[in-house]
Every structure is written in C-alpha cells, then in structure tokens.
C-alpha distance (Angstrom), angle and dihedral (degrees) to the residues before:
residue distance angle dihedral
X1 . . .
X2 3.85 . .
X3 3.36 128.8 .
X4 3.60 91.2 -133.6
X5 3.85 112.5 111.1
X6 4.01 152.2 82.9
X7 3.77 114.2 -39.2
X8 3.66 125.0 169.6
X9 3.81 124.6 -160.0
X10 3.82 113.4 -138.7
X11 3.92 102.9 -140.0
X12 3.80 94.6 161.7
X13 3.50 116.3 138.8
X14 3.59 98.4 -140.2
X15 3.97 98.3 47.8
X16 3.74 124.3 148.3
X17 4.08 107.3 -68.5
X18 3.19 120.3 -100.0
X19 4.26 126.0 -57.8
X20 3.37 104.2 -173.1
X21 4.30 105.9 72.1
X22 3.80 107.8 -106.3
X23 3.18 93.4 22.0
X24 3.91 123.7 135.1
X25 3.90 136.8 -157.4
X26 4.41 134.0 -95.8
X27 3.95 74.9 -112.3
X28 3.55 102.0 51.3
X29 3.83 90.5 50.4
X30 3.55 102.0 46.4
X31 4.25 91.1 56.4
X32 3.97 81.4 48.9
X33 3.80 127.3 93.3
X34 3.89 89.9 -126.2
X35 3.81 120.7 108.7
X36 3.92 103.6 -152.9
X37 3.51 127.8 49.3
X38 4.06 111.3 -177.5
X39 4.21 112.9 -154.5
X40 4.17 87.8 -146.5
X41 3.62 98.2 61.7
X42 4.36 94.6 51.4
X43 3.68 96.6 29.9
X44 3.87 142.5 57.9
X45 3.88 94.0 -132.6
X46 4.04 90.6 171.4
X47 4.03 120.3 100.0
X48 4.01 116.3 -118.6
X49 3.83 111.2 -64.9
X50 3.47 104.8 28.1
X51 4.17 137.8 76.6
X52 3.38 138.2 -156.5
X53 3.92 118.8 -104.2
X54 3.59 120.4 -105.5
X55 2.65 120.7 -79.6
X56 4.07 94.3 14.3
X57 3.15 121.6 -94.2
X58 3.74 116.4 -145.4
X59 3.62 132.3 153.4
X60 4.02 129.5 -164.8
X61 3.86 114.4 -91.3
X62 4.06 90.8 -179.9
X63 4.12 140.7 -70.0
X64 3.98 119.5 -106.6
X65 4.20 115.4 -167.7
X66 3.51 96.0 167.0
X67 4.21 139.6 40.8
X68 3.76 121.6 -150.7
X69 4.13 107.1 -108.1
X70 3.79 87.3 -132.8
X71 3.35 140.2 1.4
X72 4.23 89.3 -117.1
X73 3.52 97.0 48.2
X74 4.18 133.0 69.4
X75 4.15 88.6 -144.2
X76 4.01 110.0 109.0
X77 3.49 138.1 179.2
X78 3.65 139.8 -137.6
X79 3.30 114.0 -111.9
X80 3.34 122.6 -128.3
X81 4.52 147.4 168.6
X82 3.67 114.8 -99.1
X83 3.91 122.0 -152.6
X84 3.96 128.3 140.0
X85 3.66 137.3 -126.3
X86 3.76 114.3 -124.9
X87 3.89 120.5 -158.0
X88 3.83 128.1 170.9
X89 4.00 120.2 -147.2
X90 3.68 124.7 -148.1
X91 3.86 107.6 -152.3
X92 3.91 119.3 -151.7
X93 3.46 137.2 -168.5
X94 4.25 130.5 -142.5
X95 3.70 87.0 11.6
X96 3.88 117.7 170.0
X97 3.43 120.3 179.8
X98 3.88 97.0 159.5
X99 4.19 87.6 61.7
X100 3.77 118.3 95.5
X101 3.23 105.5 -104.8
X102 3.66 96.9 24.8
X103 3.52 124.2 -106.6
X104 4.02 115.1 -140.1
X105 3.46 109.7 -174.6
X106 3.56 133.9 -144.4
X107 4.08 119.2 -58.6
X108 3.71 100.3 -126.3
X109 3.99 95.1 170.5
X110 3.44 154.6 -44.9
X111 4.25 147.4 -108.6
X112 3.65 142.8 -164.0
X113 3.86 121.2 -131.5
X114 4.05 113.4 -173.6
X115 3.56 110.8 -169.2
X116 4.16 118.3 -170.6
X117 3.96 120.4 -118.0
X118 4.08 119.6 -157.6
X119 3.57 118.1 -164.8
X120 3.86 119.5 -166.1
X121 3.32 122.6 -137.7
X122 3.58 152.7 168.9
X123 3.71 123.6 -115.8
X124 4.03 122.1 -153.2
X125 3.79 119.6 178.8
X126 3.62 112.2 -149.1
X127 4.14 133.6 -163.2
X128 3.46 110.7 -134.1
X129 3.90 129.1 -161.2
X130 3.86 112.8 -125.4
X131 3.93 111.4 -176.4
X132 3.75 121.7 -161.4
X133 3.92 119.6 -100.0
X134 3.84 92.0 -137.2
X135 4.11 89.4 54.5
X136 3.92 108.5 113.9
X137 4.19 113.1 -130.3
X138 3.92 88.4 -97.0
X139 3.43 91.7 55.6
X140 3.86 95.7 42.9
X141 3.88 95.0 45.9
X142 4.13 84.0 55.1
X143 3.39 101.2 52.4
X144 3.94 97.9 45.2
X145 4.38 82.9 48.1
X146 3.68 76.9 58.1
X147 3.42 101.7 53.9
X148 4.10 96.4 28.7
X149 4.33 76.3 78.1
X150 3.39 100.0 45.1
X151 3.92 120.6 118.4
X152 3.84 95.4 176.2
X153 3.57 94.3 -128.8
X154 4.12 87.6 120.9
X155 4.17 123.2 44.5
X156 3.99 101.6 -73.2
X157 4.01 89.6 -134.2
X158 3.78 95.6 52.6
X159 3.84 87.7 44.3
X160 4.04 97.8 48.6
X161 3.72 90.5 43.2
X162 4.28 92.0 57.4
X163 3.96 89.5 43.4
X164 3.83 84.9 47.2
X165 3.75 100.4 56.9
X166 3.69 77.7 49.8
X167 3.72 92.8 75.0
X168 3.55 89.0 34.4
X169 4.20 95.7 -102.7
X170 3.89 103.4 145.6
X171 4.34 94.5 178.2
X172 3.12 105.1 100.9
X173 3.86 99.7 -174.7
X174 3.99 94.0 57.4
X175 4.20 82.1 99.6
X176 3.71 142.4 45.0
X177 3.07 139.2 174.2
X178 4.08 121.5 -133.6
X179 3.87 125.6 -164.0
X180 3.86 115.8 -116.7
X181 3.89 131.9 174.2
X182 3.67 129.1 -150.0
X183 4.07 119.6 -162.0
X184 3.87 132.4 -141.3
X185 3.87 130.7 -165.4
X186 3.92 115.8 -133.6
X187 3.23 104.6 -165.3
X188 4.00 140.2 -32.2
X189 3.46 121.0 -21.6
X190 3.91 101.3 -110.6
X191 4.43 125.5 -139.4
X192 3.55 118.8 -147.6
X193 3.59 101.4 -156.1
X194 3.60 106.9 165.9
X195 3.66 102.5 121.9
X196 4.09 87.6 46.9
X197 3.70 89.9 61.4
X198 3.75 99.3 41.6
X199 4.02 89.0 55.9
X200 4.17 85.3 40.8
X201 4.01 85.9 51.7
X202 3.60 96.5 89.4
X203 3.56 100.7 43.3
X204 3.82 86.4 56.7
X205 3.97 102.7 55.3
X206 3.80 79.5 -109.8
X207 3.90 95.3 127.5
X208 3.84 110.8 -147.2
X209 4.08 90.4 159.3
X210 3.74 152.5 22.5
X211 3.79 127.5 -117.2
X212 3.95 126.7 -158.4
X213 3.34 123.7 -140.1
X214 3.29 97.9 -159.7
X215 4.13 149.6 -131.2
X216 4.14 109.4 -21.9
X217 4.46 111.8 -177.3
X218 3.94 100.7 -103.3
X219 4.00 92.8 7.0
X220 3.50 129.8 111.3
X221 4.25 114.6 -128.0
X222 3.72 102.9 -77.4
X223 4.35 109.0 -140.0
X224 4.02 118.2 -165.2
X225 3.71 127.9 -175.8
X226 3.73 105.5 -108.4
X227 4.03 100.1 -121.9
X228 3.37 91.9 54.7
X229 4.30 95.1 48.5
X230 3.84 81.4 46.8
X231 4.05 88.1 49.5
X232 3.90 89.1 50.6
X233 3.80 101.8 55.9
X234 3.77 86.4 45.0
X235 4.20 92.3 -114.2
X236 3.31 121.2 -173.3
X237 4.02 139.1 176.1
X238 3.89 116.8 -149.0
X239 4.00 119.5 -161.2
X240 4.23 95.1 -130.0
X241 3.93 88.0 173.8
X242 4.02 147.3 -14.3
X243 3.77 132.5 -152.3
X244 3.13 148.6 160.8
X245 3.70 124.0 -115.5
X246 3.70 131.1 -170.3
X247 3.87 99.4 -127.7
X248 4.03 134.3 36.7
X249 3.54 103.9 -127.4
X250 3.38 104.8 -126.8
X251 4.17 126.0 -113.7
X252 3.33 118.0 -62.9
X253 3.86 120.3 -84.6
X254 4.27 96.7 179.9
X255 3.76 111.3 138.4
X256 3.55 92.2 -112.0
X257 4.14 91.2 57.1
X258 4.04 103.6 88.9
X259 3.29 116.2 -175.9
X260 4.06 122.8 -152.0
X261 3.83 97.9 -28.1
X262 3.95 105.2 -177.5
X263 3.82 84.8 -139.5
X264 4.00 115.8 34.1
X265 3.65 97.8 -171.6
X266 3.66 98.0 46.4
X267 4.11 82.5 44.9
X268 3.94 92.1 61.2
X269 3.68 98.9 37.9
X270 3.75 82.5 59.7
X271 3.88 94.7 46.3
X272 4.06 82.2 48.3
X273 3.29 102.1 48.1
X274 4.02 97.4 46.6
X275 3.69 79.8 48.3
X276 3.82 89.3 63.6
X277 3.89 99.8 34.0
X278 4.31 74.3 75.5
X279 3.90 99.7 51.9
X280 3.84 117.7 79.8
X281 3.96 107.4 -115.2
X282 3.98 97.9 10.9
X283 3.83 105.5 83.8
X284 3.88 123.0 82.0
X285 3.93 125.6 83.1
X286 3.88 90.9 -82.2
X287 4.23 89.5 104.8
X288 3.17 132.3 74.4
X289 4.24 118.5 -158.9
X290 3.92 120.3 -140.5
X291 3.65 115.6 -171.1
X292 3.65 124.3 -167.3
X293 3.84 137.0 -153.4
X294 3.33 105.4 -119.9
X295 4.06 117.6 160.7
X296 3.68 131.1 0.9
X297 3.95 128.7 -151.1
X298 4.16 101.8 -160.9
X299 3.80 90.3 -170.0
X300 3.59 120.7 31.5
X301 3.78 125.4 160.9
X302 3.80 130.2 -157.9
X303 3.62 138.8 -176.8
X304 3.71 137.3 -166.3
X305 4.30 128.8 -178.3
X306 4.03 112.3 -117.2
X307 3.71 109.1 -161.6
X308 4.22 111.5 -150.6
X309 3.51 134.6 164.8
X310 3.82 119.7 -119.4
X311 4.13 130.7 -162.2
X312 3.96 120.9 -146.4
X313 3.64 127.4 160.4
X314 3.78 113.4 -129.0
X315 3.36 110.9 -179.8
X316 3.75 121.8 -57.0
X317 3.78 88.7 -21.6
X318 4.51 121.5 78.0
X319 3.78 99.5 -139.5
X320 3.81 115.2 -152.4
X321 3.63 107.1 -165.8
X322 4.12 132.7 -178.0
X323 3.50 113.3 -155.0
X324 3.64 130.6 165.7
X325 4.11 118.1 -100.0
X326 3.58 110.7 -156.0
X327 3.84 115.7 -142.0
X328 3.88 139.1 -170.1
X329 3.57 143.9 178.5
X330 3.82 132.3 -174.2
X331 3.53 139.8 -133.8
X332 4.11 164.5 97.1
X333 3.64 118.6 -33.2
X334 3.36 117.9 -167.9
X335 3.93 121.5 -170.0
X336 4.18 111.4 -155.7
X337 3.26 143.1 -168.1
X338 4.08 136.1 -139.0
X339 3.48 140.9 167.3
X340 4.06 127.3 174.6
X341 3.48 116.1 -122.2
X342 4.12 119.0 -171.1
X343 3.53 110.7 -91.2
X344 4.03 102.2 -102.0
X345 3.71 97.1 41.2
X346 4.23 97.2 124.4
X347 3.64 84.2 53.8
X348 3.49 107.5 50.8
X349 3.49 96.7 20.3
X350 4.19 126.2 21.4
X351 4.02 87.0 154.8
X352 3.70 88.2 57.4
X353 3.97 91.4 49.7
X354 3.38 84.4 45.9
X355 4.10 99.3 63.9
X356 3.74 91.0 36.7
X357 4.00 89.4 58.6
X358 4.08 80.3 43.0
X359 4.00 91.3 58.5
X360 3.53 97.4 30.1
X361 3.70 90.0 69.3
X362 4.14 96.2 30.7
X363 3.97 82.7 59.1
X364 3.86 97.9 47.5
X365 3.76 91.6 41.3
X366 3.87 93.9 57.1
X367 4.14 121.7 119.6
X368 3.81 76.1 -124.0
X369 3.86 95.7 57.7
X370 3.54 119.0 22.3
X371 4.21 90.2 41.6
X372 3.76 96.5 56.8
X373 3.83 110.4 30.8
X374 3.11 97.1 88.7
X375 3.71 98.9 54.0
X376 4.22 91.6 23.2
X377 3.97 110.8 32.6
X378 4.01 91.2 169.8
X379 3.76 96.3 42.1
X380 4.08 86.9 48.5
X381 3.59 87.7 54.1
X382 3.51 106.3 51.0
X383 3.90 80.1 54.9
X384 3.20 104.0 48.2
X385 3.78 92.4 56.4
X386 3.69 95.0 46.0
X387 3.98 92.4 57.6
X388 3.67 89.7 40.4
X389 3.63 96.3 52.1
X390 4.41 85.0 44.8
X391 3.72 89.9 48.2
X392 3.84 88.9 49.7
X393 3.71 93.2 47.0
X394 3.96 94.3 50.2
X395 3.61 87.8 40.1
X396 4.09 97.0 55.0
X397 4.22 82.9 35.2
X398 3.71 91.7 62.4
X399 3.66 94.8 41.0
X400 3.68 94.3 50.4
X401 4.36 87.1 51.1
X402 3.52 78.7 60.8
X403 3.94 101.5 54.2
X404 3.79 94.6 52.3
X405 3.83 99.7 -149.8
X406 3.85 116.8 -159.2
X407 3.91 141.1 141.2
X408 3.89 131.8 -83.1
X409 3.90 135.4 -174.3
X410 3.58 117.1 -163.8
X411 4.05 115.2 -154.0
X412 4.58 109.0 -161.1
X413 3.53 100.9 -163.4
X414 4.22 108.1 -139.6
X415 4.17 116.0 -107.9
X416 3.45 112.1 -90.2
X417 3.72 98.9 11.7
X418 3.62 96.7 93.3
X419 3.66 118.3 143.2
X420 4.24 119.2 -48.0
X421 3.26 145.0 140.8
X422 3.45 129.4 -84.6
C-alpha cells in the first residue's frame, strides 16, 4: 500500500475531546502560550487493530503556510485559525466620572460586540508508524529498526516491506502507516475589531453618525452628530466581561434586521403589517404605518466566517483542507422607527398624530434605545415600546386634565307651568 493518497486534517475547534489520556484540544492550545501543538500526542490517529510504536514514530511528510485562492489563479493565502472575541457592554445613563464623588448613572441596558481573531500558523503533515496489535515483540522490534532508517525519500510501505524480509517477516499487513498533522503559531494571534469600535464610536465623542431629533410645530427637523447626542445624555458603555468563543456568530437574520431594501419605507410597512396579520383585532387595511429616520451609522463594518475546502500537495500525500475564510463588508446602518396609526387619523385627529410623532421619537431617543440597538435589536425593542406606550399614557393623561369631564342634568320646565302658588 502507498502512502500516497487523500488526507484531511481536522482543525475544527470543536472536535471530539481528546483520546489519548492527557491529552488536550486544537482549542485549548490555541488560547495557550505554547507554539506547537502535535495531533499524535492528544489523539489516537491509528485505524482499529493497530498502535503506534513506542515511542511514535513519525517522520515529516512536508509544511504548507499558505493555500492557493483558486485553483485558476497563482495568488495564495496564509492560512490561518479563526475564533472570535465576545464582550458584553453595560450602557449607563447620567454617568459622571470626572465629579467628586463619582456619579454612575443609571444602567439602562446592555449589547454584545463579537469581534473575529485569526491566528497564523504553520501546517506540517507527518507519516506516522502504526504497528499491528497481534504482531509478536520480534516482529514489532523489526519493523520500528525498519523505520528508525527511514528518510522518506522512497514510499514507506515499499521500504518497510524490503527491510522486513530482511529479518525474515513475510506479513506485510502487521504495519501501517496513518497520516497525522502537527500545528505551529507564526506570530501573534491578530483581532479584527472594526465593527467593535464603530458601535464604541459614539460612546467616545468619536462621531461615526447623525441622529434626528425629530418634527417640532413651527421648527425645522433638528440633525446632531451622534457623539455629541451620546455626550449630552451622559452615555456610556462599560466592558462587564470578554471571552473568547470558538465561532463568530454569523450576521443577524431577526425579522426586524433588513438588509438593502430598495425602498425602506415600503420595507417596514411590510415588516409591520405581517406583524399585525398575527395580533387578534390589528390586521385589515384600516392602518396606516409611518416610519421615521431616526439614527444613522456612516461607517459600519461587518464580518461573517466562510468555511471552503482547499487542495495542496505536500509531499507524497494531496491534502484537502477546510479552513475558515473570514469575510467583511462595510457600510450605513440605519436604526428606524414605526408605529401604525388607523387609517383616518390626520383627519379626525392631527393632535393625536401629533403626540404619537412626539413619543415615537422620545422612545427611540432613550439611553435604553438608541445606546443598545445596535449591539441588542430585541432588548432595544422591548424598550422602545415600553417608553412609547409611557409617553403615550402621560401624553393622553395630560390632555384629558385639560378636558375636565364631569356630569350634567338638564331640568326644561313645561309652557305655562312656570312658577305659582298653590
């Protein structure tokens, strides 16, 4: 049998644990300060019946750093591990930590960022001697002489089986030889953080957006750059935690996530509508949607984790390889707002418009809202529809202060039966 053939290196992160006792995982090594992690000494690499010699006996097939891009062009790649760094942000509110004593706020929410981490590394593909279990001592102290000489310039079979009938060992399937890998680091592991710091941006009177505030009676729409709104209302993001995690999630596919609708309006009044096809007593053509503009993210980058499968030639053995391809793409996020309104609300009602627009905007604006969505779309929702539904409720209280409801009887006194005597 020749070693020549198809081998595929499992580099996965979350791989069986280890089989050999002691042992530890890809994952375990690449979080560790050590710079070689050999396949061999974690895992059983040989097939059912057969060990490998003591101590193993491996020799070097050949090293690959990078994979070709595509099969038609000469460009490569290094190849590298893939894992992401996971930290959670507490946003508060009214903090001051330049005031004596320090004033923290109130916590009004929280976000994810996940940020991906490359490692590059070397990878060496190894032949390793695997000895059958039913070979006597003789015959096992023969066949690792063999191998002790070989150089693998020549097939390893063809060469054990001539240094074999040397000692007078005719069975040729009392060895085999297994492919194994070993990895090495080159260099620091690197973080592509990008995303992190355009969702930090704010928080850090760094700009990166514009916020509206929104329709005032008699006042034209009033735009701020976003760092400075964030700087205002005293905003601020809080590392709680960091990890790392073995895969990037990838972007987000919630309902309320649309991705480059050619029409953003008519996109939402969709999402809103469906929305209400689902709640008893809100569906129909009776409501209209109005969406709203409400912050803008100029430069927003995103990544995601392609997994493909590369061939090389390393030595005598074709390697087929899967590795993960990190990939990103920039640009504008805008977060909106909408609320469905009946159907003949301007004409029966532009005052009522009027304080929904109002608490549309007081909702999205919140610490609660605007500082997490981002980083927390589901979280910001739940908040924005409890402050709109507050804002509503104070807004209808202090109009119904105003209308001074109460009780009359009115007494008609019958014609010619005005007061007499009797």
């Amino acid at each position: 049998m020749s070693i020549q053939q198809d081998y595929s290196p499992d580099l996965s992160f979350n791989r069986e644990p280890p089989t050999i006792p002691g042992g530890r995982s890809l994952w375990s090594f690449i979080s560790s300060s050590d710079t070689t992690w050999n396949e061999w000494e974690h895992y059983r690499v040989a097939r059912a019946g057969y060990s490998s010699a003591v101590p193993p006996s491996v020799f070097k097939t050949g090293s690959v750093t990078q994979v070709p891009t595509n099969p038609a062009s000469p460009e490569s790649k290094d190849i590298y591990l893939q894992w992401a760094l996971h930290e959670r942000w507490s946003v508060s509110e009214g903090a001051d930590f330049t005031a004596r004593p320090p004033v923290f706020g109130s916590t009004v929410g929280s976000f994810d960022t996940f940020s991906p981490v490359t490692q590059t590394i070397e990878l060496t593909i190894y032949a390793m001697l695997t000895i059958a279990d039913r070979a006597t001592d003789k015959e096992r102290a023969a066949i690792q002489s063999a191998f002790s000489n070989y150089d693998g310039s020549v097939d390893a079979h063809e060469f054990a089986r001539k240094e074999m009938e040397k000692a007078g060992i005719s069975d040729a399937d009392l060895f085999d030889v297994a492919c194994t890998f070993s990895v090495n680091k080159k260099g620091a592991p690197t973080e592509h953080t990008e995303q992190r710091d355009a969702t930090l941006a704010p928080y850090q009177k760094r700009g990166g957006g514009m916020v509206n505030h929104g329709p005032e009676v008699g006042k034209p729409q009033e735009r701020e750059e976003l760092g400075s709104y964030f700087d205002k209302r005293k905003l601020t993001a809080i590392l709680i935690f960091r990890e790392e995690v073995m895969i990037l999630p990838s972007p987000s596919t919630e309902p309320n996530r649309i991705q480059d609708p050619p029409n953003p309006e008519k996109s939402i009044e969709k999402l809103a509508n469906d929305e209400g096809a689902k709640t008893e007593g809100c569906g129909g053509a009776q409501f209209r949607v109005r969406s709203y503009d409400i912050v803008t993210l100029l430069e927003y980058p995103e990544f995601k984790v392609d997994w493909r499968r590369f061939e090389v030639k390393v030595g005598c053995v074709r390697v087929v390889i899967s590795l993960p391809i990190v990939q990103t793409r920039t640009g504008q996020l805008d977060l909106w707002a909408y609320v469905r309104t009946p159907d003949n609300a301007d004409a029966n009602g532009k005052y009522f418009v009027q304080v929904l627009e109002r608490c549309v905007f007081r909702a999205a604006l919140s610490g609660g809202v605007v500082g997490i969505a981002t980083g927390n779309l589901l979280a910001a929702i739940e908040t924005f529809r409890a402050v709109f539904i507050e804002c509503l409720k104070q807004a209808l209280n202090d109009l119904v202060n105003c209308l001074l409801p109460s009780l009359a009887l009115i007494g008609k006194t019958k014609p010619g039966s005005d007061w007499h005597d009797i």
